[in-house]
C-alpha positions, 0 to 999 in steps of 0.5 A: 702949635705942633703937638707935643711928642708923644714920648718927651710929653711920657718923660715930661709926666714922669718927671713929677715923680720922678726928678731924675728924668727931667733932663736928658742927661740923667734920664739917658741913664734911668733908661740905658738909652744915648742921650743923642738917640733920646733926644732924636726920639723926642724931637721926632727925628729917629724913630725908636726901636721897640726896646727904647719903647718898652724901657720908656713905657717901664720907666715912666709907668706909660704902657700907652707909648707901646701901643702908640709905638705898635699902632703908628711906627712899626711897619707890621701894625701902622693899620692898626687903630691905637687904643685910647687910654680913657677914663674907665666909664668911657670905655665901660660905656662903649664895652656894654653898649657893644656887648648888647648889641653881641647878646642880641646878635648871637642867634643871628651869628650863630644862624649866618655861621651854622651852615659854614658858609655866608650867603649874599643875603647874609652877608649884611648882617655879617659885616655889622656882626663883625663890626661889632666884635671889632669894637668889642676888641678894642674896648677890651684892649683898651681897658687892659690898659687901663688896668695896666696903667693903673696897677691891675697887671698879672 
């Protein structure tokens, strides 16, 4: 079975508290987007502009679509990872296990990158630094929008 679009599956949840976006006809309206062009976007024929994802992910309280969007249609960031929206101790977990990890690294770093410069018998231990740090980003971009998601916006 073909996934289910991941914008039509937004309006599809939204559509529980909100009625008026069941139906293309009326949602077209809510979001100040053409009915034909929704209905494209829905059926992945047309992929949309980044202010149909932003009204989208207003609208139906999805700031997940923005991040789908930056991560797998725009043509600047479709090397990006997509952060995961996840359960908060899923991404607690994976943030404390990667900050661990850092604190225990810190004087590694702080030794490879004192001199300016990373040696070729430095380089390992560098590139497992920086993986780490990398997956440190993510579980903090992905709990901004955990935090996002559930009302925790500056």
């Amino acid at each position: 079975m073909k996934e289910e679009n991941i914008y039509r599956a937004a309006r599809k949840r939204a559509a529980e508290k909100n009625p008026l976006l069941k139906s293309l006809d009326t949602a077209q309206d809510v979001l100040c987007i053409d009915r034909l062009r929704l209905l494209k976007i829905e059926n992945g024929q047309k992929t949309p502009e980044p202010e149909d994802v932003a009204s989208m992910a207003r609208v139906y309280d999805a700031p997940e679509l923005k991040n789908y969007y930056c991560s797998k249609e725009c043509p600047l960031g479709c090397d990006e990872q997509p952060f995961i929206y996840d359960d908060l101790d899923k991404i607690s977990v994976r943030l404390l296990s990667s900050l661990h990890f850092m604190e225990k690294a810190n004087d590694r770093l702080f030794e490879i990158l004192e001199d300016g410069e990373v040696s070729e018998d430095q380089r390992k231990d560098f590139i497992r630094i920086l993986d780490t740090l990398k997956k440190v980003s993510y579980s903090v971009n992905s709990l901004e929008l955990w935090a996002e998601k559930n009302g925790f916006e500056e």
